[in-house]
C-alpha positions as CSV (number, residue, x, y, z in Angstrom):
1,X,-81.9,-32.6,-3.0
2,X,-81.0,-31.0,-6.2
3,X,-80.1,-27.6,-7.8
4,X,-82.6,-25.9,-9.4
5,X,-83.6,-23.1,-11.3
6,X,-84.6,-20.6,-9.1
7,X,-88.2,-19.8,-8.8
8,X,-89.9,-22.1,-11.5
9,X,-93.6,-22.1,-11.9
10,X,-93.3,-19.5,-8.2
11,X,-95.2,-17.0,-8.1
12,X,-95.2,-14.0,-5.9
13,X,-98.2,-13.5,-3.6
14,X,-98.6,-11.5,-0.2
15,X,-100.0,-13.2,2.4
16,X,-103.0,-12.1,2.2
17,X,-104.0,-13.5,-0.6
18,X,-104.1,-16.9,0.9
19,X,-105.1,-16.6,4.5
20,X,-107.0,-14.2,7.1
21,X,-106.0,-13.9,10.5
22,X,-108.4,-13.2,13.7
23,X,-107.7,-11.6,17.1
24,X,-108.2,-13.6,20.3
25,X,-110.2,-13.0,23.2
26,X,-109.8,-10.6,26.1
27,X,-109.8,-13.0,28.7
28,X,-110.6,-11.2,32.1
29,X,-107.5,-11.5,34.5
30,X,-109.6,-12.4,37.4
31,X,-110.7,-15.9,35.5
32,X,-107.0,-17.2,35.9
33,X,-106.3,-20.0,37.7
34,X,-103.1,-21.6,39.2
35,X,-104.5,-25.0,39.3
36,X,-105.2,-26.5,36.1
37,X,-108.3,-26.3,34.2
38,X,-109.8,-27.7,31.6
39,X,-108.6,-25.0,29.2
40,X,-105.4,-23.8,28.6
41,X,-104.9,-19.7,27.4
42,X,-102.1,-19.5,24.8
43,X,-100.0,-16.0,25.8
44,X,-96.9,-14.7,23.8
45,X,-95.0,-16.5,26.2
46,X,-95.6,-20.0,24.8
47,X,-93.8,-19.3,21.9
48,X,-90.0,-20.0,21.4
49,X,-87.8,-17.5,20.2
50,X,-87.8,-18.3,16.0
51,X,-90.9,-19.4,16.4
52,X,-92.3,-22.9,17.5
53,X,-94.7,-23.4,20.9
54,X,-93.3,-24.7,24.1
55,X,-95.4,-26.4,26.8
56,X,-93.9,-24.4,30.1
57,X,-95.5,-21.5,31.7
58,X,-98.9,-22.5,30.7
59,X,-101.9,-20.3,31.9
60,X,-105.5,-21.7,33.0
61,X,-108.7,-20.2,32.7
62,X,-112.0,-20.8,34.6
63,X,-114.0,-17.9,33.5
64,X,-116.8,-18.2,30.5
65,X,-116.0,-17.1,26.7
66,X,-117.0,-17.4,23.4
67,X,-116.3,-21.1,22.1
68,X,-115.2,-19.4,18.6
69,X,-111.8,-19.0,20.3
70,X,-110.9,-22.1,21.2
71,X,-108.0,-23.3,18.9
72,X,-108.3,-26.8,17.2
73,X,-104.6,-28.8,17.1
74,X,-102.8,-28.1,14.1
75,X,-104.3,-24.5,14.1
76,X,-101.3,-22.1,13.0
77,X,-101.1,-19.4,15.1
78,X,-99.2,-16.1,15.1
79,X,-97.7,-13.4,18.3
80,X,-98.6,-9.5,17.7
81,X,-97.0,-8.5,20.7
82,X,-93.7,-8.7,22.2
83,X,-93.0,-10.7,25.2
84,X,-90.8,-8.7,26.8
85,X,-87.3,-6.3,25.6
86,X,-85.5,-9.7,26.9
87,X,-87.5,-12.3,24.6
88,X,-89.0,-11.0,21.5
89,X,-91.0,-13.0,20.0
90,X,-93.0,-10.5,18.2
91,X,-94.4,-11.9,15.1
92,X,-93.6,-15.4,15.2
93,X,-95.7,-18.4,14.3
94,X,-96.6,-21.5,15.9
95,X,-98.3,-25.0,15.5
96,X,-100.9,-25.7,18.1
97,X,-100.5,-28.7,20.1
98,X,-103.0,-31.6,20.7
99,X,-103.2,-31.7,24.6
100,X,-105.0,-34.5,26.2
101,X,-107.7,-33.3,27.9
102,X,-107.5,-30.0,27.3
103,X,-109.0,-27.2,25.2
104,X,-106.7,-24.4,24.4
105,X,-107.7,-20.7,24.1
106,X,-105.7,-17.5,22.4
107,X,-105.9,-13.9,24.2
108,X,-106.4,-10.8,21.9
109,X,-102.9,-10.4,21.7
110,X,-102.4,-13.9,19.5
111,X,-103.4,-14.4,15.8
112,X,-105.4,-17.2,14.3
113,X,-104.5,-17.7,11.1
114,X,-107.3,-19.2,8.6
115,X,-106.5,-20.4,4.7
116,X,-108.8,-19.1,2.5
117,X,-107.2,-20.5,-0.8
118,X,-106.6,-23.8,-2.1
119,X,-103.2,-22.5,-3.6
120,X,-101.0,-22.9,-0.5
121,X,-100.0,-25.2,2.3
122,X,-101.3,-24.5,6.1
123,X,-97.7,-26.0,7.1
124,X,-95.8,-24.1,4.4
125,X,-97.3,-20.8,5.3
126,X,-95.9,-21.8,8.9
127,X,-92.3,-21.7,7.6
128,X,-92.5,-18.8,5.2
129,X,-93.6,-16.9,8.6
130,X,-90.2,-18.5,10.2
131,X,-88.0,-16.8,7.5
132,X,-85.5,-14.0,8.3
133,X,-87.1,-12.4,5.8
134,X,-91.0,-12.1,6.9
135,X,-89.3,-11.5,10.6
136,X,-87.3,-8.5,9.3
137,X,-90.8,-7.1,7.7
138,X,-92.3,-7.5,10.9
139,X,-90.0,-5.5,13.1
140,X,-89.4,-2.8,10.4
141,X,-92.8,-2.0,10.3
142,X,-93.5,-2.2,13.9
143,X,-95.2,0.1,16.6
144,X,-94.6,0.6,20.3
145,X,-92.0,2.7,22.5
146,X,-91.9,0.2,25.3
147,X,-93.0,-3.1,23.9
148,X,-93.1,-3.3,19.9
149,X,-96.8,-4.7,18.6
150,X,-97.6,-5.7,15.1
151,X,-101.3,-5.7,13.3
152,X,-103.1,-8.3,10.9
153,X,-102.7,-5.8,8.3
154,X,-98.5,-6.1,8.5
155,X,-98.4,-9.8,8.7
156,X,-100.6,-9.7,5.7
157,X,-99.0,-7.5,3.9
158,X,-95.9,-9.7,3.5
159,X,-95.1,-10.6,-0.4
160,X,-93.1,-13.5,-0.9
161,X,-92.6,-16.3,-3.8
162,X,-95.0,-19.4,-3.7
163,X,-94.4,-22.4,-4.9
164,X,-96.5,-24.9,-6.7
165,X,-98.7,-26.7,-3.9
166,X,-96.8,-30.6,-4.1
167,X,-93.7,-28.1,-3.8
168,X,-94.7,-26.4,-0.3
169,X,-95.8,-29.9,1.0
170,X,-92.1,-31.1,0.0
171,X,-90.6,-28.2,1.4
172,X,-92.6,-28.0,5.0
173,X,-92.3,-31.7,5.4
174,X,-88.3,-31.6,4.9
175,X,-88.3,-28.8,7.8
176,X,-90.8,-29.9,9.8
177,X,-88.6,-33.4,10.1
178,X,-85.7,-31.6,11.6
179,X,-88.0,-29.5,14.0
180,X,-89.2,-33.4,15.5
181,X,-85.7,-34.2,15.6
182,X,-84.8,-31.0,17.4
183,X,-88.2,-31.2,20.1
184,X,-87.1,-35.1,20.4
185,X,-83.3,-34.0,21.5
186,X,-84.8,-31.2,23.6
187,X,-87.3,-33.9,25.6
188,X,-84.3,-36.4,25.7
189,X,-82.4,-33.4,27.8
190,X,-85.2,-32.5,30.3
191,X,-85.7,-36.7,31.2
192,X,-81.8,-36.5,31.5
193,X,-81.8,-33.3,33.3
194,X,-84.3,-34.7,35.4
195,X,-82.1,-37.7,36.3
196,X,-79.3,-35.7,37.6
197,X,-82.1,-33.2,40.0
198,X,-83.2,-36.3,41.7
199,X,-79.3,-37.8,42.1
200,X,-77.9,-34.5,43.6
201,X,-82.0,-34.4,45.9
202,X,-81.1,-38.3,47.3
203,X,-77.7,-37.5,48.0
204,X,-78.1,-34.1,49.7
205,X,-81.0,-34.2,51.0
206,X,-83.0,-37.4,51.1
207,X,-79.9,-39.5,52.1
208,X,-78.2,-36.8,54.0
209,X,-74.7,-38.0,55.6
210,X,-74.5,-37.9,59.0
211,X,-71.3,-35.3,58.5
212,X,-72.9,-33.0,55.8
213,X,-71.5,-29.9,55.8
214,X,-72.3,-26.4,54.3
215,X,-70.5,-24.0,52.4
216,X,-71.5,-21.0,50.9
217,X,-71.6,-20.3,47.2
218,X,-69.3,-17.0,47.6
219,X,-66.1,-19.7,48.1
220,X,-66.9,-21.7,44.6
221,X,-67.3,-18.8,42.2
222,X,-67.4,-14.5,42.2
223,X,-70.6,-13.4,41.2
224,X,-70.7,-11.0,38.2
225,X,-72.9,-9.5,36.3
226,X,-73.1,-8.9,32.0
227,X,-72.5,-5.5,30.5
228,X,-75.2,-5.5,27.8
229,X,-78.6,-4.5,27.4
230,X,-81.7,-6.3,25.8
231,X,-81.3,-4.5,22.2
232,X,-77.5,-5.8,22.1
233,X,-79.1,-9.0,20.4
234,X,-78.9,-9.7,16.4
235,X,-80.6,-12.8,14.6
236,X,-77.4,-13.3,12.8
237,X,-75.2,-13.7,15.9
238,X,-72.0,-15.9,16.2
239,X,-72.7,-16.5,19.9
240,X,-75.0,-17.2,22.9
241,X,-76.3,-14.2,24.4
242,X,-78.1,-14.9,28.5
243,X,-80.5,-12.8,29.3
244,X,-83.4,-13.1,31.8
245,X,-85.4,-15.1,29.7
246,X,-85.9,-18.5,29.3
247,X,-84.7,-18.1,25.4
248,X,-81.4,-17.8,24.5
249,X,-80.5,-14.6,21.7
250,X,-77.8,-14.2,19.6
251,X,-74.7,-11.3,20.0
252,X,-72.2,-10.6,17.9
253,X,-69.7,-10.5,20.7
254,X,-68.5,-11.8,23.7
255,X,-67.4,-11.2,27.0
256,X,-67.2,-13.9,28.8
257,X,-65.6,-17.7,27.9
258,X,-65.2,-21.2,30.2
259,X,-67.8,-23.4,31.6
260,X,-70.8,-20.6,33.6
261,X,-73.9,-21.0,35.2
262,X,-76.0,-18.1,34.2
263,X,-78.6,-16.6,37.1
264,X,-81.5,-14.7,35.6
265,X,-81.3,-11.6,38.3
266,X,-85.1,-10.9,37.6
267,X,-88.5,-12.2,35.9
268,X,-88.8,-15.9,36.8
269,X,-85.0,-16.5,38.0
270,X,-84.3,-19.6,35.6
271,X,-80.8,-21.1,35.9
272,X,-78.5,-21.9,32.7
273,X,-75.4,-23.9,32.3
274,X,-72.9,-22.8,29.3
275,X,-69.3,-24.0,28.1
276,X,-67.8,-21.8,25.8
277,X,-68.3,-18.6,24.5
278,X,-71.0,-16.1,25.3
279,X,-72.3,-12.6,26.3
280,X,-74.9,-11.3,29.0
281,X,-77.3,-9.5,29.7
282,X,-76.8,-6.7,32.5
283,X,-79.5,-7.8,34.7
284,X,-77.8,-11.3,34.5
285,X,-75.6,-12.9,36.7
286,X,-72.8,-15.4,35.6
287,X,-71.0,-17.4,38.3
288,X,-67.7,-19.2,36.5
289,X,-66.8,-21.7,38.7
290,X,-63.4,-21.3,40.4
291,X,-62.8,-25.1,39.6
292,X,-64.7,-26.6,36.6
293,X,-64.7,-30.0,37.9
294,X,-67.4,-28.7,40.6
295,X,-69.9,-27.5,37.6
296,X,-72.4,-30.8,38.0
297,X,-72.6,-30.3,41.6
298,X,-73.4,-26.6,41.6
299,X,-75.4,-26.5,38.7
300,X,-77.8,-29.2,40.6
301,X,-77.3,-28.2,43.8
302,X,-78.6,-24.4,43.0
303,X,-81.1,-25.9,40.5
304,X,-82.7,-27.4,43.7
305,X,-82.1,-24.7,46.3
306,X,-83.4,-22.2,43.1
307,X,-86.6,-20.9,45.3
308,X,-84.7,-20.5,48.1
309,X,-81.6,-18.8,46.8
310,X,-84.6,-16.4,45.1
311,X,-86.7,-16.2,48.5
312,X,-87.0,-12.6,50.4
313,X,-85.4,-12.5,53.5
314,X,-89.3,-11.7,55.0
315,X,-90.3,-15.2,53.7
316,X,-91.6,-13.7,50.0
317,X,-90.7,-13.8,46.8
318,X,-89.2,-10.7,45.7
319,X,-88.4,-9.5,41.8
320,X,-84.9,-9.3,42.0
321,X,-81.8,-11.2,43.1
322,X,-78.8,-9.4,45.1
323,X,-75.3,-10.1,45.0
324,X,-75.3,-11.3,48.8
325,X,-77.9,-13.5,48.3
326,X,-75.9,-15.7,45.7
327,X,-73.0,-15.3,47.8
328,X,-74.3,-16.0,51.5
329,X,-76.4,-19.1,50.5
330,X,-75.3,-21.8,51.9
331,X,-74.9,-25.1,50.1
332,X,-74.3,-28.5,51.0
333,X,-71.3,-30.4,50.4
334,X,-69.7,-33.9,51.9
335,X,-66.4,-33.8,54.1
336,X,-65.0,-36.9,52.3
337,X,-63.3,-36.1,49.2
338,X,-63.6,-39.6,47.8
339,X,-67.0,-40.2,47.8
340,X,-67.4,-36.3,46.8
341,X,-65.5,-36.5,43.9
342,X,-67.7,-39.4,42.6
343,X,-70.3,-37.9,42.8
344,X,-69.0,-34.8,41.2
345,X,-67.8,-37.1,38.3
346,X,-71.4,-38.8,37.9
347,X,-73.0,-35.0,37.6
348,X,-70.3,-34.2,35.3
349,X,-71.5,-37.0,33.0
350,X,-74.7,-35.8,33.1
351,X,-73.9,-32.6,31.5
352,X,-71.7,-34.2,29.0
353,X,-74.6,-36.4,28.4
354,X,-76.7,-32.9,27.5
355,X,-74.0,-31.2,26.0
356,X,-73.5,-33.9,23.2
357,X,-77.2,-33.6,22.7
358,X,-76.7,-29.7,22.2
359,X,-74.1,-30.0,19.6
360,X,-76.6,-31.9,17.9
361,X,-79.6,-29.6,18.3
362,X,-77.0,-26.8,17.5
363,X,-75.9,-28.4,14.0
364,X,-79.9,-29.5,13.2
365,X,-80.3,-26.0,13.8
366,X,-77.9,-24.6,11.5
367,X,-79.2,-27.1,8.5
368,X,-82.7,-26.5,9.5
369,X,-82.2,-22.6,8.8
370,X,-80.0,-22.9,6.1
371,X,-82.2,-25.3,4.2
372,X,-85.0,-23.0,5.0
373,X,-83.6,-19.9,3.0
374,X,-82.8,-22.0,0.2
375,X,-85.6,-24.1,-0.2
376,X,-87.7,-20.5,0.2
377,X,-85.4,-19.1,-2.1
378,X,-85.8,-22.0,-5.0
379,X,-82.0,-22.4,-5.0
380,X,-82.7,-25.7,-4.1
381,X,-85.5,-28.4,-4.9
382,X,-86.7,-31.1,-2.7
């Protein structure tokens, strides 16, 4: 890449004037389905926090509909609601997936958005709606008390600099190569992840020694809470901020340092695992291990027993998490402190295994944004 002059042969355009966007369908509630179907409904809460689609949480419908809604793969499409307080993702774009077998849908509160000029890019129009710039348009011109909702007409409304079209296909295929990167390191983590579930599972459970013993989780860590509410999150950020989302947001502070597993107290009551450091949410819980070397094991072991660290005492699943029942659960551990500490040291390898991967998803990151404002900007050329 080389310097530039900024903005040659760009010229500024709104989005409007290159594509429409249409509403999705009100798909009736009662047409859900827990077991797969053949068609998948696309919610706000398949999109990833600066935009991007991820594949958990998916929702199935068995109802009838109008066939004009199902998406076609490579179809951008765009949020007008937020998710939650705890994950915005108000606004933000995503590609959509080709998933065998499958035909995917979009409710009325997702955006189809459809080119209707030869002068730009499908891909390119993508980024410029992953800029800090379009985002900041959409939430100062948002609506909503409770949960903030945005309109065709706003996302349309944004005015930007376009570049010729060879440009934009430079420019989205340059980003677009760090995003595969990104998902690739991302995949790598959950096969990895994966590993280490099913080592702590045969040695705990399915290979159970004949003198397991129990514990409970009250003598390996204290169980706190964060401090901050949802709005405590900025883009800009200098560090990790839990909250009971799946998505990790950005604070300008911190509270809390060391190596913590972070407890979602509410909503669907994820587990996290975080060196360094970080701020959290007040609904939140973060359990820094009293010794660090025992991080692999717990992180597994309550990955495992997560349903029934989260289960009522009256056998259901209730929307909360106390303090006692982190505390009084009782976890497994094995008498002899050889073969324990091996397999606290192969767990512990694991992580490391993930946390080199996360350095690099963290730095791709950084490039991928910075490059973006440039390249946007026409500071730079590809």
């Amino acid at each position: 890449m080389t310097a530039a002059t900024p903005r040659t042969g760009w010229r500024e355009c709104s989005l409007g004037n290159l594509m429409d966007i249409s509403h999705g369908y009100a798909f009736k509630g009662e047409f859900f389905s827990e077991e797969p179907t053949d068609h998948i409904l696309l919610t706000p809460g398949n999109f990833k926090i600066g935009g991007g689609f991820k594949a958990d949480k998916l929702k199935f419908y068995k109802g009838d509909f109008p066939t004009k809604y199902i998406l076609q793969p490579n179809d951008i499409v765009v949020t007008m609601t937020d998710l939650s307080k705890e994950a915005d993702t108000l606004g933000y774009s995503a590609v959509v997936p080709e998933i065998k077998g499958k035909q995917v849908l979009h409710n009325q509160r997702i955006g189809r958005v459809k080119l209707k000029s030869d002068l730009a890019d499908i891909k390119f129009i993508n980024w410029v709606m992953r800029t800090a710039e379009y985002r900041w348009h959409i939430i100062g011109s948002a609506s909503g008390s409770t949960v903030s909702h945005t309109s065709p007409a706003r996302i349309l409304g944004y005015k930007f600099m376009l570049p010729p079209l060879q440009e934009q296909r430079a420019i989205a295929a340059v980003l677009s190569s760090l995003d595969d990167k990104i998902d690739l390191l991302h995949r790598q983590n959950t096969t990895i992840e994966a590993l280490g579930l099913a080592y702590w599972r045969n040695t705990f459970v399915d290979n159970s020694v004949s003198d397991l013993q129990t514990k409970p989780l009250s003598k390996f860590f204290q169980v706190k809470t964060g401090k901050k509410d949802a709005n405590h999150s900025t883009p800009d950020g200098g560090y990790p901020f839990f909250t009971c989302s799946q998505d990790v947001l950005k604070s300008p502070t911190y509270s809390f340092e060391g190596h913590a597993l972070l407890l979602a107290g509410n909503g669907d009551f994820n587990l996290k695992r975080y060196n360094g450091k970080f701020e959290a949410y007040q609904r939140t819980y973060v359990l820094i291990p009293n010794n660090k070397f025992l991080v692999g094991f717990l992180y597994f072991g309550m990955q495992h027993h997560l349903d029934d660290i989260t289960l009522g005492y009256r056998g259901s699943v209730i929307n909360f998490i106390t303090k006692g029942m982190i505390e009084n659960f009782e976890i497994p551990i094995i008498p002899d402190e050889h073969n324990f500490k091996q397999i606290c040291e192969f767990l512990n390898e694991i992580n490391a295994k993930t946390d080199s991967n996360k350095l690099q998803i963290d730095a791709l990151i950084k490039t991928r944004d910075t490059l973006l404002t440039k390249l946007m900007s026409g500071e730079i050329e590809v």
